[in-house]
Legacy VTK file of the C-alpha trace (Angstrom):
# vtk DataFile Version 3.0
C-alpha trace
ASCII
DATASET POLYDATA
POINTS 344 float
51.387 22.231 18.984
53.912 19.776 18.353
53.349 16.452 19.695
56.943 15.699 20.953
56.276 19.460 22.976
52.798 18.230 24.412
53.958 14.666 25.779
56.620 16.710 26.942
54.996 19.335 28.697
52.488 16.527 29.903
55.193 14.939 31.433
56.403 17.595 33.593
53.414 18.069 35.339
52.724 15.768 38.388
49.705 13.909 38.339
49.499 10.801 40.790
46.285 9.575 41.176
43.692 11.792 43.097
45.949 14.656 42.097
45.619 15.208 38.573
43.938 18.778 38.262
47.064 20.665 37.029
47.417 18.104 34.325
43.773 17.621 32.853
43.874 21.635 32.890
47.342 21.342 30.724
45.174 18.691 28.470
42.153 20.840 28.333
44.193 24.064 27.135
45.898 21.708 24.313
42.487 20.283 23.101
41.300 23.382 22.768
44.042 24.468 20.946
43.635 21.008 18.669
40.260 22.001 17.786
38.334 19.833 19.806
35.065 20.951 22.015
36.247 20.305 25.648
35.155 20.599 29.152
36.022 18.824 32.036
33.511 16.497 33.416
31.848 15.886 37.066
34.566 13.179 38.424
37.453 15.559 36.730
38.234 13.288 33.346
39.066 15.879 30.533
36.744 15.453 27.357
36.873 16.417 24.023
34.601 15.849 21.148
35.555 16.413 17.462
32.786 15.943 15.148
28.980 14.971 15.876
28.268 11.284 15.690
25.192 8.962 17.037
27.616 6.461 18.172
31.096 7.885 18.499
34.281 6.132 18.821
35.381 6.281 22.251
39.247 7.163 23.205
39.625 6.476 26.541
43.157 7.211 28.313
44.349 7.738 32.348
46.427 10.371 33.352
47.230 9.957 36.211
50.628 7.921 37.461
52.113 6.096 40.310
54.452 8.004 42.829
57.956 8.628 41.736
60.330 11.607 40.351
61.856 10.542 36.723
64.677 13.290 36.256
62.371 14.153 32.372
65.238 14.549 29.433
65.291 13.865 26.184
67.991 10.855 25.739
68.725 8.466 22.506
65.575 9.448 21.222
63.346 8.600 24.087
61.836 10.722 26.227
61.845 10.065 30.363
59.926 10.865 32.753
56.921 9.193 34.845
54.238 8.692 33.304
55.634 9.147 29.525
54.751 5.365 28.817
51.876 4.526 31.099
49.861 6.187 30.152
50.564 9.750 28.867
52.339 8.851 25.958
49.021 7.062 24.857
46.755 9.224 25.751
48.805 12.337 23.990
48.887 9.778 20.903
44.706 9.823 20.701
44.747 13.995 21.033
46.607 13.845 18.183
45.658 11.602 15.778
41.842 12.489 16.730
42.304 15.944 16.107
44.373 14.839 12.190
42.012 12.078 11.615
38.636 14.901 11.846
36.309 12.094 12.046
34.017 12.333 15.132
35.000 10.380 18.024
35.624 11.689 21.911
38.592 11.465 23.527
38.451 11.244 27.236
41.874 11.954 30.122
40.535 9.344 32.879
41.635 10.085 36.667
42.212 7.821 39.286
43.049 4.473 37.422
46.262 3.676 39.313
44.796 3.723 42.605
42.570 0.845 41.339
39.031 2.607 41.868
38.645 3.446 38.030
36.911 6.557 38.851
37.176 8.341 36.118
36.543 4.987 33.477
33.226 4.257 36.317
31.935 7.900 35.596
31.650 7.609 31.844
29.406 4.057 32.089
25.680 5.096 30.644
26.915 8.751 29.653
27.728 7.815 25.491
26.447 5.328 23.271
29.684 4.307 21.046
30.333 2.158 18.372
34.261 0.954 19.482
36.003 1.687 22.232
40.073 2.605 22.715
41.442 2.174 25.655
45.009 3.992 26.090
47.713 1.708 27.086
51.230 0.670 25.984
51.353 -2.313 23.746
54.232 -0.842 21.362
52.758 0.481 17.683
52.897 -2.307 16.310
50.058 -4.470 18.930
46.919 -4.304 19.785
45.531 -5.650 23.424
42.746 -8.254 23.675
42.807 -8.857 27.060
43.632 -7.990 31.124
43.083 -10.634 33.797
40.538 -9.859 36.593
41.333 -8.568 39.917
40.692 -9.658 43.711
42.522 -7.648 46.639
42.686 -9.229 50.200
43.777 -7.480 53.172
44.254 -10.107 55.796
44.427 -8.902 59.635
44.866 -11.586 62.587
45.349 -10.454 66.439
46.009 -12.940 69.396
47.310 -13.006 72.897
51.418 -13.806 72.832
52.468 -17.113 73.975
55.546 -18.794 74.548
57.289 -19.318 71.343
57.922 -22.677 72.096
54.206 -23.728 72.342
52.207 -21.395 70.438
51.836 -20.152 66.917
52.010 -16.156 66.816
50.054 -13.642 64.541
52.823 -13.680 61.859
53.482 -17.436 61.609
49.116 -18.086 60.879
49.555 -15.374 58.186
52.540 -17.542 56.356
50.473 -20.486 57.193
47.310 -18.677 55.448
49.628 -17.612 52.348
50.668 -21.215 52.303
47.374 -22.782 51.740
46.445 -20.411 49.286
49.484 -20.753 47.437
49.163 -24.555 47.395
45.964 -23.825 45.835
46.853 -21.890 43.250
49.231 -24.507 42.341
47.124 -27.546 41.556
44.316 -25.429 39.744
47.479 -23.672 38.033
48.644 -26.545 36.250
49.208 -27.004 32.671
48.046 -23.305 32.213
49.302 -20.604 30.564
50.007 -16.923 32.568
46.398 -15.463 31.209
44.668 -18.372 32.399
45.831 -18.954 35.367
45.363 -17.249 38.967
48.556 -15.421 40.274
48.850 -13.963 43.855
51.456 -11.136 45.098
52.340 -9.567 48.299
51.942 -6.144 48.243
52.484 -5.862 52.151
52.961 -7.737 55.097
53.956 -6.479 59.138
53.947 -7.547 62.138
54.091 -6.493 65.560
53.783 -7.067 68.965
53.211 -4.799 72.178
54.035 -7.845 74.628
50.437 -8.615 75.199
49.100 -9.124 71.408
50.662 -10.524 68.773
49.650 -8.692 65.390
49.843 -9.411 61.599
48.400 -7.539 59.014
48.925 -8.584 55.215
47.958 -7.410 51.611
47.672 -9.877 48.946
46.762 -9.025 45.167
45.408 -11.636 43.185
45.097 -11.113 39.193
42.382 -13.405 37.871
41.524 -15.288 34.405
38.239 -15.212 32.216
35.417 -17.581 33.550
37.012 -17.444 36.988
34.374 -18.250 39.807
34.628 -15.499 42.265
32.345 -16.781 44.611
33.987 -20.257 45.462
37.655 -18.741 45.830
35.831 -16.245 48.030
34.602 -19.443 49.935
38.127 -21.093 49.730
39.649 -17.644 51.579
37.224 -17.500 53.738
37.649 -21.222 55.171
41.350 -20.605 55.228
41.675 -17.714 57.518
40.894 -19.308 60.824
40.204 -16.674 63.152
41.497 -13.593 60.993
39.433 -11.106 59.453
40.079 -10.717 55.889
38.505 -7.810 53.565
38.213 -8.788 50.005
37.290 -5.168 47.613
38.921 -3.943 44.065
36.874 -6.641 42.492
37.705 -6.554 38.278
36.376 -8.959 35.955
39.026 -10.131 33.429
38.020 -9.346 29.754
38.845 -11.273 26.380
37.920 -9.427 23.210
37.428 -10.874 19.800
39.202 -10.856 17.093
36.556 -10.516 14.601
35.709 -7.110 14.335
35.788 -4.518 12.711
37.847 -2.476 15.344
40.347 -4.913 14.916
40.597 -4.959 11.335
41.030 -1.028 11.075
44.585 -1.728 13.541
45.565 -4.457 11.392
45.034 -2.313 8.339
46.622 0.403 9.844
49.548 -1.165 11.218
50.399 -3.414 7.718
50.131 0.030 5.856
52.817 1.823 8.432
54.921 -1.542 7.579
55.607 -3.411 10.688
53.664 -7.224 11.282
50.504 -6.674 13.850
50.244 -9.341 16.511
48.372 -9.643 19.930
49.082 -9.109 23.131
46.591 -10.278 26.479
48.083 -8.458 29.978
48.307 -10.424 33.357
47.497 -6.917 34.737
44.216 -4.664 34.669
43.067 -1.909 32.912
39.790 0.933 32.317
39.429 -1.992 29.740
37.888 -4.406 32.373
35.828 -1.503 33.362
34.376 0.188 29.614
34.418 -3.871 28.407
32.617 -4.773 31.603
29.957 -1.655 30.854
29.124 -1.369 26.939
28.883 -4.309 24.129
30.743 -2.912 21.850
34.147 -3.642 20.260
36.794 -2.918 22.724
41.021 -2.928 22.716
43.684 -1.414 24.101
46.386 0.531 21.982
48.783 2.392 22.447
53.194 3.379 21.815
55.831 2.222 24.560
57.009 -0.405 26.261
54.848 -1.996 28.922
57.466 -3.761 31.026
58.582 -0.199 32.044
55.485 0.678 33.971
56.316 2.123 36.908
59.949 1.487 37.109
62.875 3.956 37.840
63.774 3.886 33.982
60.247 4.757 32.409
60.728 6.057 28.714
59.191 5.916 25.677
60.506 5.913 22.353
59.851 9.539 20.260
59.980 7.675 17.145
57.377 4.674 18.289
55.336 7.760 19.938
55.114 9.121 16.436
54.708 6.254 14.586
51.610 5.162 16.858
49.703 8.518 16.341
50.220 7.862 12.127
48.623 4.477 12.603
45.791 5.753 15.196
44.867 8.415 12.208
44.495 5.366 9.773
42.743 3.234 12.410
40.291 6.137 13.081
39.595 7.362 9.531
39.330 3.008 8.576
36.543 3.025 10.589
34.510 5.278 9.053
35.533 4.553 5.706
36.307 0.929 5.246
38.753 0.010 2.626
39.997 -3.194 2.009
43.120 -5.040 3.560
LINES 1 345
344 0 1 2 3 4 5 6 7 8 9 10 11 12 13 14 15 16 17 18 19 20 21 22 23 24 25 26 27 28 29 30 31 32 33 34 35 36 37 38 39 40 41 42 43 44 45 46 47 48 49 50 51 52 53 54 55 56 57 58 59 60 61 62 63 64 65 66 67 68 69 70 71 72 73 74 75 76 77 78 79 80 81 82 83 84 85 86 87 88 89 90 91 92 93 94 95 96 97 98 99 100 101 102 103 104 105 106 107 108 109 110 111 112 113 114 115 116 117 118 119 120 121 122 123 124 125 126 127 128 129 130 131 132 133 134 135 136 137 138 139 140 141 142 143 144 145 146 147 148 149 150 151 152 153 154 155 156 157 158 159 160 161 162 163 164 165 166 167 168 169 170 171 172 173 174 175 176 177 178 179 180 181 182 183 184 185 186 187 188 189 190 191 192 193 194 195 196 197 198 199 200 201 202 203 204 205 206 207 208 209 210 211 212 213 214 215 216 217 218 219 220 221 222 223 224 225 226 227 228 229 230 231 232 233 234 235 236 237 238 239 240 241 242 243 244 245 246 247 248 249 250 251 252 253 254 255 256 257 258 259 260 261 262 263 264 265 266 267 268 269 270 271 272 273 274 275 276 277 278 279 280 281 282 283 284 285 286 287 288 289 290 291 292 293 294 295 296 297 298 299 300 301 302 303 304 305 306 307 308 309 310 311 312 313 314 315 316 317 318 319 320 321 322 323 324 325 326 327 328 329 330 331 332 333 334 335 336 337 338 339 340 341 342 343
């Protein structure tokens, strides 16, 4: 099949997280097709195997996306649609260069990695024994990804009698208060650091209502986190600074820094010099099936893959054809490098 036609048809086909059947069918069908042995697996990731190794490389890609309808055209040589970049485009990219490269590796469609409870990364922990692992994200073709911050999630919840407005503090003003603190926080162990190493906290949702009796404010914060952070004493801090709130803290990630050094690495760097562009690095404030595989196997570990992360689940999400093409020549190289080393 040609790979512009399965991205494509990929593309068309739905697949937000916890819905993703219809599309790891699609996937199944095409690896088939591609000559790999497939199956889908107990938490619904697609898998397919080319080749018999002891210690396989491991391609590991989600399909599933975040809500939102992408009219999907073909447009100035990108293709749009949700999900194209993050992360079908990738994950398309390792069917095909697996199934060109013929050296044995498994290539796996993850479910349920937007929603944050890597399901489909947590099911494959214990179940292969690889020697390098791929994760499937967009760094454009010519990067490779060495690291994702950690993760913390905080749902804050407060509920008091109303007062007077005039003498008492109400649900919503303790959760700007709490929001406060923490932010002042973040600011004096922020300083003089760069965006990987330091802590950064976002709002994903705050309300607040009353029903002329109780006052009530519920809040979601989102905090991404850097290597070596100490979980346990910000859990403290948090803890101390909610007053009489309940807070929930869950989607706990640790953040992962790969080496350089390796021979994973080397393969990309090979592979990208000989496609002619200049590799470089790239380490993501976000988080990944990286934090969760990295977390899980000691192994060489990286995340690869063609488009353009900054579109992630925006209104304009596209990827290039040309970079989508050019990433599957240098996965080939990277794959068939690693089995037989040449020089750089």
């Amino acid at each position: 099949m040609d790979e512009v036609e399965l991205l494509k048809g990929a593309v068309q086909i739905k697949s937000i997280s916890g819905q993703e059947r219809e599309v790891i069918e699609y996937f199944l069908a095409r690896m088939i097709e591609l000559g790999f042995d497939a199956h889908i697996d107990e938490a619904g990731n697609v898998v397919g195997q080319i080749g018999k190794s002891e210690k396989p490389i491991l391609l590991v890609g989600h399909i599933d996306t975040v809500p939102g309808d992408i009219p999907i055209r073909i447009e100035d040589g990108k293709l749009y649609g949700r999900g194209s970049v993050d992360a079908k485009g990738p994950f398309c990219a390792f069917m095909v260069a697996a199934a060109k490269a013929r050296m044995p590796c498994i290539v796996v469609g993850a479910v349920e990695e937007e929603c944050a409870t890597s399901k489909g990364a947590r099911h494959l922990i214990g179940k292969y024994n690889p020697s390098a692992i791929i994760i499937g994200e967009p760094s454009s073709s010519g990067c490779i990804t060495l690291g994702y911050k950690g993760r913390l999630l905080c749902d804050y919840e407060l509920k008091k009698d109303c007062g007077h407005s005039a003498s008492t503090l109400s649900a919503g003003d303790n959760a700007l208060i709490f929001h406060h603190v923490i932010a002042s926080h973040l600011k004096s162990i922020n300083e003089r650091k760069s965006n990987f190493e330091s802590v950064q906290m976002t709002v994903r949702k705050v309300d607040t209502h009353s029903d002329g009796m109780h006052d009530n404010a519920k809040m979601a914060l989102s905090f991404r986190l850097p290597p070596g952070f100490d979980f346990d004493a910000f859990e403290s801090f948090l803890d101390k600074a909610k007053g009489d709130a309940k807070i929930e803290l869950y989607g706990k990630e640790i953040a992962i820094k790969s080496e350089k050094n390796n021979t994973l690495v080397r393969a990309f760097l090979s592979a990208i010099r000989n496609a002619g562009k200049t590799p470089s690095f790239k380490y993501k404030t976000g988080t990944s099936d990286m934090n969760v595989l990295g977390a899980a196997y000691d192994c060489p570990i990286l995340a690869y893959g063609p488009g353009d992360s900054s579109l992630d689940h925006t209104p304009e999400e596209n990827i290039s054809i040309e970079e989508y093409k050019e990433s599957i020549a240098i996965l080939t190289d990277t794959l068939r490098y690693l089995y037989n080393p040449k020089p750089i």
